[in-house]
N, C-alpha and C positions, 0 to 999 in steps of 0.2 A: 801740864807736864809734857812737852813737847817734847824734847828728848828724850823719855824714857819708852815715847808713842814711839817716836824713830828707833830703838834700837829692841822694840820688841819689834816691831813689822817685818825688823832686817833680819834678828835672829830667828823669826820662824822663817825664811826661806831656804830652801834646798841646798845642798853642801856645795853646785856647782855655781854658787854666786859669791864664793869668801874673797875672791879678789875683793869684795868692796869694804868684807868686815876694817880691814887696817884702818879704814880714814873713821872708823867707827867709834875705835878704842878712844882717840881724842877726844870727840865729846863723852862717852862712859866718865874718862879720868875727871873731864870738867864736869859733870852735872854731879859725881859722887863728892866734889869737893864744896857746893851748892849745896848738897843734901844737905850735908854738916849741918851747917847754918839753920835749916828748919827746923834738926831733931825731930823729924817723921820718922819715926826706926821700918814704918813700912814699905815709905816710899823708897827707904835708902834699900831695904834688903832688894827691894825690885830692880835697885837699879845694877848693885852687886850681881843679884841674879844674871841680868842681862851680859854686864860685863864679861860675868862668867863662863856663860854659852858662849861669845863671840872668842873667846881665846881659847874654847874647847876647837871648836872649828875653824882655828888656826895652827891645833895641835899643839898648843899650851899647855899641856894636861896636869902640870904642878901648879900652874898659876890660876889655869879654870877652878879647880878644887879649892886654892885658897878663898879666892872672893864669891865659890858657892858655899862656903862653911863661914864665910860671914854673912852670909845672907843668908845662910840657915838660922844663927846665933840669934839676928835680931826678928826673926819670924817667930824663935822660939820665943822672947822676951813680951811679949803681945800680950797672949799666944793667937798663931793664926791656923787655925789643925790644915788646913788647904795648903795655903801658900808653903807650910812644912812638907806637907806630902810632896806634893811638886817638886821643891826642890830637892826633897832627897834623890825624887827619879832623877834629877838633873845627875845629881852625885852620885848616881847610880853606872847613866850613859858615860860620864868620864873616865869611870873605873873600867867598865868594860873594856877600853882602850887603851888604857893607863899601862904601860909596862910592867910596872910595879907591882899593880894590885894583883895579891893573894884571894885564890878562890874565899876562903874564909872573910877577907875585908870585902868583897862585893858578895858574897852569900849574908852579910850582917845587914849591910845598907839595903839591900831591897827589902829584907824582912823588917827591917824600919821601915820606909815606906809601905809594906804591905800593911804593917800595924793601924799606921796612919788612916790608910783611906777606907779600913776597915770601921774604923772607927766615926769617920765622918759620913759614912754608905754609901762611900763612893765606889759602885759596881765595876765599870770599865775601869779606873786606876787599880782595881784589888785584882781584876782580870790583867790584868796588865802587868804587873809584880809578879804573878802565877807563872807569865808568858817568860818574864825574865830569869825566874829562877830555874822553870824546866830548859833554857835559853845554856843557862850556866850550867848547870847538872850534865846536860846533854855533852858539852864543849871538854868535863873532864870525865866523860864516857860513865856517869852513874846514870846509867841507860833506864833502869825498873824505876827512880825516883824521875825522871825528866820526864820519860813518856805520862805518867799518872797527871804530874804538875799541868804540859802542853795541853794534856786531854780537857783538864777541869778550867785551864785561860780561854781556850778553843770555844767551850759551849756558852762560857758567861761575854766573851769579847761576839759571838754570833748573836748572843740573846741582845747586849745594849746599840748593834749594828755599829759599830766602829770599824768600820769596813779596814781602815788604813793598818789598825794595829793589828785585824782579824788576818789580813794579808799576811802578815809578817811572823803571825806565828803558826799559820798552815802552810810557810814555808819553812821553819824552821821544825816542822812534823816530820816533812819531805826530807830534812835530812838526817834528820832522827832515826827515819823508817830505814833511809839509803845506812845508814852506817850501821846498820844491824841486820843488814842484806834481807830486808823486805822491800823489795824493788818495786813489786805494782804497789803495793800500800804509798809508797815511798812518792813513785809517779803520779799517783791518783790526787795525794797532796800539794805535789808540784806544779799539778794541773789547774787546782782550785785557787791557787795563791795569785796564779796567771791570770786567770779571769779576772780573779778580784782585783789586780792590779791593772788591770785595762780596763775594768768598769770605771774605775775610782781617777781614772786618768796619770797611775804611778809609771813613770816611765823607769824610774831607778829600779821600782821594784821586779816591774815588767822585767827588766832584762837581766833582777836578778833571779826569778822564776826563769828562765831562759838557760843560765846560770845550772841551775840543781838537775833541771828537767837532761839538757844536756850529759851531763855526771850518771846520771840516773839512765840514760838508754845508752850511755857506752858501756855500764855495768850489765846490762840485758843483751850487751852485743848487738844493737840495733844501731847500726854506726853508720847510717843514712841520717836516720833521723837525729841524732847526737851531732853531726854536722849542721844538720839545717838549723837547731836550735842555737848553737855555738855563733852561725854564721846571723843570725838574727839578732842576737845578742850586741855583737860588735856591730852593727849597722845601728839600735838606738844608742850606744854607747857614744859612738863618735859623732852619732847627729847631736848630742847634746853636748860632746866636747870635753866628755869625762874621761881620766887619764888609767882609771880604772880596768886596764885593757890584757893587765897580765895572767889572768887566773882564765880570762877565755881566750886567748891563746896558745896557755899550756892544754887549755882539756882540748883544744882543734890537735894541738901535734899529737899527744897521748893517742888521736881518735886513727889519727893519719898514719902512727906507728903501729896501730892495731891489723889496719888495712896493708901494710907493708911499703907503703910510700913515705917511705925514708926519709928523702929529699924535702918533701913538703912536711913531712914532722917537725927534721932540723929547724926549716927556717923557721916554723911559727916557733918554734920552743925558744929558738935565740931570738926570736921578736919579742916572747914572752920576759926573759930574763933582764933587756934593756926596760920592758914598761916596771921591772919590779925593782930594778937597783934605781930608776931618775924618779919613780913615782912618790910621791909624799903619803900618798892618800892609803888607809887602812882595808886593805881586799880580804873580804870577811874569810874565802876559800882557800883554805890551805891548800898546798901542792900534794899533798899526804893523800889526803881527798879526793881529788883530782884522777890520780893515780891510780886510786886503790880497785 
């Protein structure tokens, strides 16, 4: 199954390689029409799967959803308790993004998924559902039910060492702690999401640790160091070529208006505003945030 090998290798690669997904989609289209023909319903959901992601990460997100809920359909018909899990996180990340989706239709899907990998003992994936719902709770400010969720994802994603997803939800603490103005709490998580992302070799996530940390020491009024993190940020950002450049830009002018340097506020803020009107790409930091 040579192309289903190809288009899982491509889909797990980083978001700054979708320029390639497009010549991707063609063979998806051609090997799901090959599936047919065998009536494997597992091979076919895998390939739907695939399909799936690569038009999420082309910000698809009506078309990713349909051929991940047909690739749920025939996961279900098996049944395969895994491959189900899986995919609902799949249907899980697209809703996250999805315009559309209602707190309530992505607070149902992960607790689907959390059922799921509950049920097969899958620790990290049930850790991982935990990360997403206090993820979501936090984002519509049910602040006492997030912080509980992030606490209980934190110890069991520490206990299975899944460093990647441990990253990502000790930064998501960081700003948990910042939007409830516990600043060192807030900082102290910022700090650890940082390491973990430099051990692990995450540069995305490194410079989104970079990202919070920044936000977090202009709230402390430490506007030296809210520069330098800012300024660090934008240095992996553009070694890597990601277009992602607006939300550290507005927190440099915000920093730069704090200090009274006007001029250099202006410009980053109007620097900031062209990377958010041409940019495609989804910058998790609101301006709200930023700001506040």
């Amino acid at each position: 199954m040579p192309v289903l090998y190809l288009l899982k290798k491509e889909t797990s690669k980083p978001f700054f390689f979708v320029l390639q997904l497009p010549k991707l989609v063609k063979f998806g289209m051609h090997a799901l029409k090959l599936s047919d023909i065998t009536g494997d319903n597992l091979h076919r959901g895998e390939l739907f799967a695939c399909y799936g992601n690569i038009l999420f990460k082309l910000d698809q997100y009506d078309k990713a959803l349909k051929q991940l809920k047909a690739a749920l359909a025939l996961f279900l018909s098996e049944p395969d308790r895994e491959r189900v899990a899986d995919c609902r996180l799949d249907i899980c990340t697209v809703l996250g993004f999805h315009p559309d989706a209602t707190y309530a239709l992505q607070m149902a899907a992960i607790r689907e998924a959390l059922v799921d990998y509950d049920a097969i003992g899958d620790e990290g994936g049930y850790g991982y559902c935990l990360y997403l719902l206090g993820n979501l709770n936090g984002r519509h400010a049910h602040w006492s039910s997030a912080l509980s969720l992030l606490n209980q994802a934190e110890v069991i994603l520490a206990k299975t060492k899944d460093r990647q997803r441990h990253a990502d939800c000790t930064r998501s603490m960081a700003y948990l702690y910042y939007w409830t103005g516990h600043f060192d709490q807030a900082y102290s998580w910022a700090t650890s999401s940082f390491e973990e992302c430099t051990t692990i070799g995450d540069l995305t996530g490194t410079s989104a640790a970079f990202v919070i940390s920044g936000i977090i020491a202009s709230a402390r009024e430490d506007y030296d160091v809210s520069l330098d993190h800012f300024l660090r940020c934008l240095k992996v950002r553009k070694s890597m070529r990601l277009l992602s450049l607006g939300e550290v830009l507005e927190g440099m002018g915000w920093v730069w208006a704090k200090l009274k340097k006007y001029k250099d506020a202006r410009k980053a803020l109007e620097e900031s505003l062209r990377y958010y009107s041409s940019s495609n790409s989804n910058e998790q930091v609101s301006q709200g945030a930023i700001r506040a």
